[in-house]
C-alpha positions, 0 to 999 in steps of 0.5 A: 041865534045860537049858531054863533055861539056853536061855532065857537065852541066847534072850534075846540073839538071837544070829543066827550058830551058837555051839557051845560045847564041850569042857567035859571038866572036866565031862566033858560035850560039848554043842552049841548051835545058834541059828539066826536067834534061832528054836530049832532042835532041841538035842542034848546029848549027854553022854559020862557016865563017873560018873553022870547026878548028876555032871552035874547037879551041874556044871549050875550051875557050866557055865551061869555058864562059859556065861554068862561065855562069852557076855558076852565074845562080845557084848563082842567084838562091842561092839568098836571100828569101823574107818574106810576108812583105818584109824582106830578108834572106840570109838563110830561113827555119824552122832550121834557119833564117839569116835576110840580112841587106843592108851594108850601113844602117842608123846604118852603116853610123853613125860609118862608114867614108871612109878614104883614104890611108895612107903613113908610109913616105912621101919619096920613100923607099931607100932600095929594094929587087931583088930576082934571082936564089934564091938569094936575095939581098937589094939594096941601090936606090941611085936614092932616096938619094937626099930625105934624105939627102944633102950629096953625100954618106951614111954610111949603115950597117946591121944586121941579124935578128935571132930567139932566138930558146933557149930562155926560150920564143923563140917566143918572142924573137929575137937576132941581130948581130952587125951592119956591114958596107956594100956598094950599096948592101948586101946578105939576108942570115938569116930570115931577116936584118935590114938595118940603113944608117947615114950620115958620118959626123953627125952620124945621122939616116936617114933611117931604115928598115927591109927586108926579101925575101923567099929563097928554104932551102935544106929541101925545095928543098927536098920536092920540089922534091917529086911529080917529078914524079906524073901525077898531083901535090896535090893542093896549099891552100893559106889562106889570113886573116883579121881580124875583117871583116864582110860580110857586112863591106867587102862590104862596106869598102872595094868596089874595092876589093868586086867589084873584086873578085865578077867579078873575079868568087870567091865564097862567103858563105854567111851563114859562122857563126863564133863559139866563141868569138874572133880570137884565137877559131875561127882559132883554129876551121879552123886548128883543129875542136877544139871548145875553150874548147878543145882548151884550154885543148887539145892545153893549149896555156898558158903552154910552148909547147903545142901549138907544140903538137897540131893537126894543119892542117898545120903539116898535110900538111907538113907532107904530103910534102906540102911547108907551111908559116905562118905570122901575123902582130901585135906580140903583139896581135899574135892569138897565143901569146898574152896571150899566149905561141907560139911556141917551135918550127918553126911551119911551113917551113917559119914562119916570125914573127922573121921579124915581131918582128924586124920591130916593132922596128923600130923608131914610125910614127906620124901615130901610135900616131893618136888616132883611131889607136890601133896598129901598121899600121906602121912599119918603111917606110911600112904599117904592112898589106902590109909586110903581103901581100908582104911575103904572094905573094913572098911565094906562087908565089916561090912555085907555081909550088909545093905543099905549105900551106900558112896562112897570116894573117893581124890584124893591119888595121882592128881590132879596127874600121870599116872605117880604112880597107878602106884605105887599099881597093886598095892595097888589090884588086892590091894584088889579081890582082898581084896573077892573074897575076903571076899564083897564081890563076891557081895552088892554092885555095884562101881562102880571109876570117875574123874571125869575125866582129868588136866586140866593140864600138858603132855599135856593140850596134845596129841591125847591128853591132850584125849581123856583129859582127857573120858574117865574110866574106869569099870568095874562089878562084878556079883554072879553071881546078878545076870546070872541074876535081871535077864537083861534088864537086864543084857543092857541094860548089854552093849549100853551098853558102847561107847554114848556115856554120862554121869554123868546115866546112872549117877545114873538107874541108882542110882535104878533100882537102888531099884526093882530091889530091890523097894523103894517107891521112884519114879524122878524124871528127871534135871534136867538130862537129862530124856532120859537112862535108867538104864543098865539099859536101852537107851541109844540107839545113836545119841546126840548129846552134846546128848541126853545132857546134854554141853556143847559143849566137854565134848563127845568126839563131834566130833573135831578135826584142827589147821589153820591159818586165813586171818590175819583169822579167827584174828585174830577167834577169837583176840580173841574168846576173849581178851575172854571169859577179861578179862571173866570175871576181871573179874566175879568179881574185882569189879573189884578188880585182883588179877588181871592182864589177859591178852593173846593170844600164840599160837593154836592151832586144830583144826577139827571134822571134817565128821561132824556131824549138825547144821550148826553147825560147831566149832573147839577154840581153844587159846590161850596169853597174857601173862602166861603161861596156857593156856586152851581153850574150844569156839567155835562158828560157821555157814559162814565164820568171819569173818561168822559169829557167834561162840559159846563155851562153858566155858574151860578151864585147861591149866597148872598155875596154883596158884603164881601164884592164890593173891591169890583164894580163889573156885576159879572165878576161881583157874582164870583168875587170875593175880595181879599 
């Protein structure tokens, strides 16, 4: 009965003798030994004091401990490497260096703080959903009254909360009906309602709310009907995102959670590099292997419809018969509306920024208007982030008996500062616990990920903050019989851990997951990185950022120590970047001069170190101007600065420049704006 469990293990090729021993929960003392990856002989010996069928019975629940055993031994070996004077990489070879920084640094603990949680209201919610039989219904908990108000008896009414689809901007547009009286409890029956209680005599607004539940349309219940028939349903993958979250910030802001998936068996990669500059490029990479050039041309998110036409997985998965969501909090700063167009069209089964929409008009919080806040963690009664979590655990515990896609992602607790996602840290971990629980996690791959880390302010001056800023973290979740029905793959994303990867990665991955699932699906190579592969095979141990799809300046392969040049190079470096920031601002102004021409003020620069397999060499230029402004860009050169030509890649923003951007809409020119 044990040669299952030995072929499992054979495919690891373990060369050192591994014993595994001392399982007296089982009752049971067996020892392994592997030698060379050839077999030599096997003795179990068992120490029986029921029966042969008490082992028998443990023998599933032993070789999943086994296999839990086993992937933390190949984790430990995936560790990170250490240099003849004591420095650790997360990745070490002659393509690529990824230095490892301890997460709480003394650059981490002068802009980090630990908060704690923060309520959007001192009183319980006086309005909650129950949901049975597919029918949801927002509840009046006259038990919390008294916290309102002084009188006996509310008056309450609702509204339904619609999509305006004919609207010339349907995704920014939202219509109400009239408000309509209702008594202890009202019916959801359109994409959400808003609920508003008064007090009868005084007329005055005492509660409001927004409530939304996800109920099995007709078509849904079509598609949930598909696979009745198949010996095993294609498999779930729910993404769960927050925004501007590095590796390391993950660690250290957010303890509970990293403790839990860490002791929870998730994998993390800890060479995930990100590709561009901010949110929109990056997601775009993980949902069509579009770099933000072709982004931009192939899926023009400026101009009415194109974002409709644009090959995203997720139209991929539905179109295969896959249940799929989608929701974002902060409309404003939506990855695919601001600046931009959305979509025409719903561009998924279950798409909740119509609720979203509705719930940020809800009366402000005194929270909001605290100023390390940049939008909105309230929404009404409830935290932004936690709607997200809520919609994104209803949507995948409805469908976890069918296929879904689910994409839920949170900007509103993290994007503007490192220490706010501490307050989130409990809720987060009890989310993860609350998808355990339910089975989430025993039909559908998590993916927890950020996009990036955070991209101003202070410690984004600093080693540190450069590191993070490129290092997002990313952990994935398997269900148990995953490792047991794809060995080899997953095999494959053990060796990836500490592999220098991208979003181009995870895109190649989803699709592979397609054909993983039995389905009729062909995997189309990433445009961008046609060299890149699905996570569940081999990524070369040896990579370079230009192998993986990674610019220059996005690149953490090449580290940087600071030094200063002779007068005459950083004279050239500096008027060099200088013109590059004036001319950009000046053509995507259109010459208009609502933005004021920069002039160079101080210079920073940090040379590559010399591990480069290539003979380019490279310099992180950080610049600050007059006006005042930060920029950063990835100069390249060959030989001596002075008499090489010099070539830049992307500018990068390290100040926080939203109060003095606001003359221009166009997000690329907001970035190097600064308006007279």
């Amino acid at each position: 009965m044990y040669w299952g469990l030995f072929s499992l293990l054979k495919k690891y090729n373990l060369v050192e003798i591994w014993k595994i021993h001392n399982y007296t929960e089982l009752n049971l003392k067996m020892y392994v030994t592997i030698l060379s990856g050839s077999w030599k002989k096997v003795i179990p010996l068992a120490l029986i004091s029921g029966s042969i069928l008490l082992i028998i019975s443990y023998y599933e629940l032993l070789t999943y401990k086994i296999l839990l055993d086993l992937q933390k031994h190949i984790m430990d070996g995936n560790e990170h490497t250490r240099d003849n004077n004591g420095q650790l990489y997360l990745i070490s070879n002659p393509k690529c260096k990824i230095i490892d920084l301890d997460p709480f640094s003394q650059d981490a603990k002068k802009y980090f703080k630990p908060m704690k949680y923060r309520t959007c209201s001192e009183k319980e919610l006086l309005t909650y959903v129950t949901k049975e039989d597919n029918i949801a219904i927002v509840h009046v908990d006259s038990d919390v009254l008294a916290q309102y108000t002084n009188e006996s008896s509310i008056a309450c009414c609702y509204s339904d909360v619609r999509r305006s689809n004919y609207a010339r901007n349907p995704d920014d547009s939202i219509r109400l009906t009239a408000c309509k009286p209702f008594q202890d409890n009202v019916t959801i029956t359109e994409e959400a309602i808003i609920i508003k209680c008064t007090e009868p005599n005084s007329q005055r607004l005492i509660y409001e709310n927004v409530h939304t539940s996800v109920i099995t349309t007709r078509n849904v219940q079509e598609k949930m009907h598909l696979f009745d028939n198949s010996s095993s349903k294609p498999i779930s993958v729910l993404l769960i995102g927050i925004d501007s979250v590095s590796r390391l910030n993950f660690i250290r802001a957010l303890p509970n959670t990293h403790r839990y998936v860490e002791d929870n068996g998730w994998i993390p990669l800890k060479g995930y590099n990100k590709m561009a500059d901010n949110t929109f490029p990056n997601l775009m990479a993980i949902l069509t292997g579009y770099n933000e050039s072709m982004s931009n041309k192939i899926c023009n998110p400026r101009a009415e419809g194109y974002l409709d036409k644009c090959s995203m997985i997720w139209y991929k998965y539905r179109d295969l018969g896959y249940v799929t969501g989608y929701a974002e909090d902060d409309a404003t700063i939506g990855t695919f509306n601001n600046d931009k167009k959305g979509f025409l069209n719903k561009p998924t089964d279950y798409y909740f920024r119509p609720y979203i929409m509705a719930t940020e008009t809800l009366k402000d919080n005194v929270v909001n208007r605290m100023a390390y806040y940049y939008h909105s963690y309230c929404t009404g009664p409830e935290t932004a982030g936690e709607r997200i979590l809520n919609l994104a655990k209803d949507f995948a515990v409805t469908f976890k008996d069918n296929p879904y896609f689910g994409f839920f992602w949170m900007n509103t607790f993290s994007h503007s500062d490192i220490s706010v996602p501490s307050m989130m840290d409990d809720k987060l971990k009890l989310f993860l616990e609350n998808l355990n629980s339910s089975g989430v996690t025993n039909s559908s791959i998590i993916i927890f990920l950020s996009d990036h880390g955070i991209r101003f302010g202070g410690i984004r001056m600093t080693q540190t903050g450069w590191l993070e800023e490129r290092l997002p973290f990313i952990y994935f979740s398997f269900p148990p019989w995953f490792k047991q029905k794809f060995p080899e793959e997953y095999n494959n994303f053990l060796n990836n851990v500490n592999r220098l990867t991208t979003p181009y990665d995870l895109h190649m991955s989803l699709q592979h997951l397609l054909t993983m699932s039995g389905l009729n699906y062909i995997i189309t190579p990433s445009d961008a990185c046609p060299e890149c592969s699905s996570l569940f095979k081999n990524v070369p141990a040896e990579r370079s950022c230009e192998e993986a799809g990674i610019a220059d300046h996005w690149c953490m392969c090449a580290g940087y120590n600071e030094t200063k040049l002779d007068p005459k190079s950083e004279q050239k470096i500096s008027s060099f970047f200088i013109d590059i920031i004036n001319d950009q601002v000046k053509e995507l102004s259109k010459n208009k001069n609502v933005c004021a021409k920069y002039a160079a003020a101080e210079l920073t620069i940090r040379l590559g170190t010399d591990f480069s397999y290539k003979n380019t060499s490279y310099a992180l230029v950080l610049l600050k101007t007059h006006p005042f402004a930060v920029f950063e860009t990835t100069i390249s050169f060959y030989g001596d600065i002075t008499n090489s030509t010099l070539k830049a890649g992307d500018v990068s923003r390290l100040d926080s420049y939203r109060t003095h951007s606001h003359c221009v809409s166009d997000s690329r020119l907001k970035k190097l704006c600064h308006c007279t």
